[in-house]
Structure formats: C-alpha cells, structure tokens
Steps between C-alpha positions, in 0.01 A plus 500: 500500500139641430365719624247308796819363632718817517156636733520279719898515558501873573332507812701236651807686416378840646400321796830325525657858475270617759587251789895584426445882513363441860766539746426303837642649824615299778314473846787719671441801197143452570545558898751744492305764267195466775759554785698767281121696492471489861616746740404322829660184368861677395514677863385113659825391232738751648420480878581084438784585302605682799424273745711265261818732548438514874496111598777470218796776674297472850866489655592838322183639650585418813792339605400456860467150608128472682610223754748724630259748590563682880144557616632623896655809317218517230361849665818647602516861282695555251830674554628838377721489188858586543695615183799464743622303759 
C-alpha cells in the first residue's frame, strides 16, 4: 500500500471505531432518568403505586360488603367496649 491509500483508510477506520464506542440507550433508560430526576413525578409514582395496592387487596381493606349496608341504624352511637361479658 502507499502511502495516498493508507490516508484515506484511516479515517474510515476511526470513524468506524467511533460509531461502536457510542452506546445507544433505550426509550425506557431515556424516560426513566427524567422521571428518576423528578421529585413531583416519584411522589405522582408512589401515590399510583398505592392506589395500585388498594384496588388490588380492596377486600383486605375492607371486608364489608357495601350492598349489605343498614342505613336505618346508620346514626345509632357507638356502644361502650366491654373487655367482659
């Protein structure tokens, strides 16, 4: 090879080297490094996150069945707790 030739081959190899030294992150690295920054948008995650847990063990929460509901007695107070009977 002479030397004109071996020129014009070095660039193209740096270059080549260049594009595979770039590292290309993926839409959902992209998005959550913006949320991650964000403190409004990690207390808007948790409260859905929450909300999640909630609709997901709703009958833990509240095991009452809201058809069954007695609305005559619904203002009657509450009675004294006995330890015994």
């Amino acid at each position: 090879m002479n030397r004109e030739q071996s020129k014009t081959l070095e660039p193209i190899k740096i270059e080549v080297a260049e594009l595979q030294a770039e590292e290309h992150e993926s839409y959902f690295n992209l998005v959550w490094r913006r949320f991650r920054k964000s403190k409004i948008a990690i207390i808007g995650g948790l409260m859905v996150l929450t909300l999640m847990v909630l609709a997901l063990f709703s009958d833990f929460f509240a095991p009452y069945d809201p058809v069954k509901l007695d609305m005559r007695n619904g203002f009657i107070p509450a009675h004294r707790v006995h330890f015994i009977d």
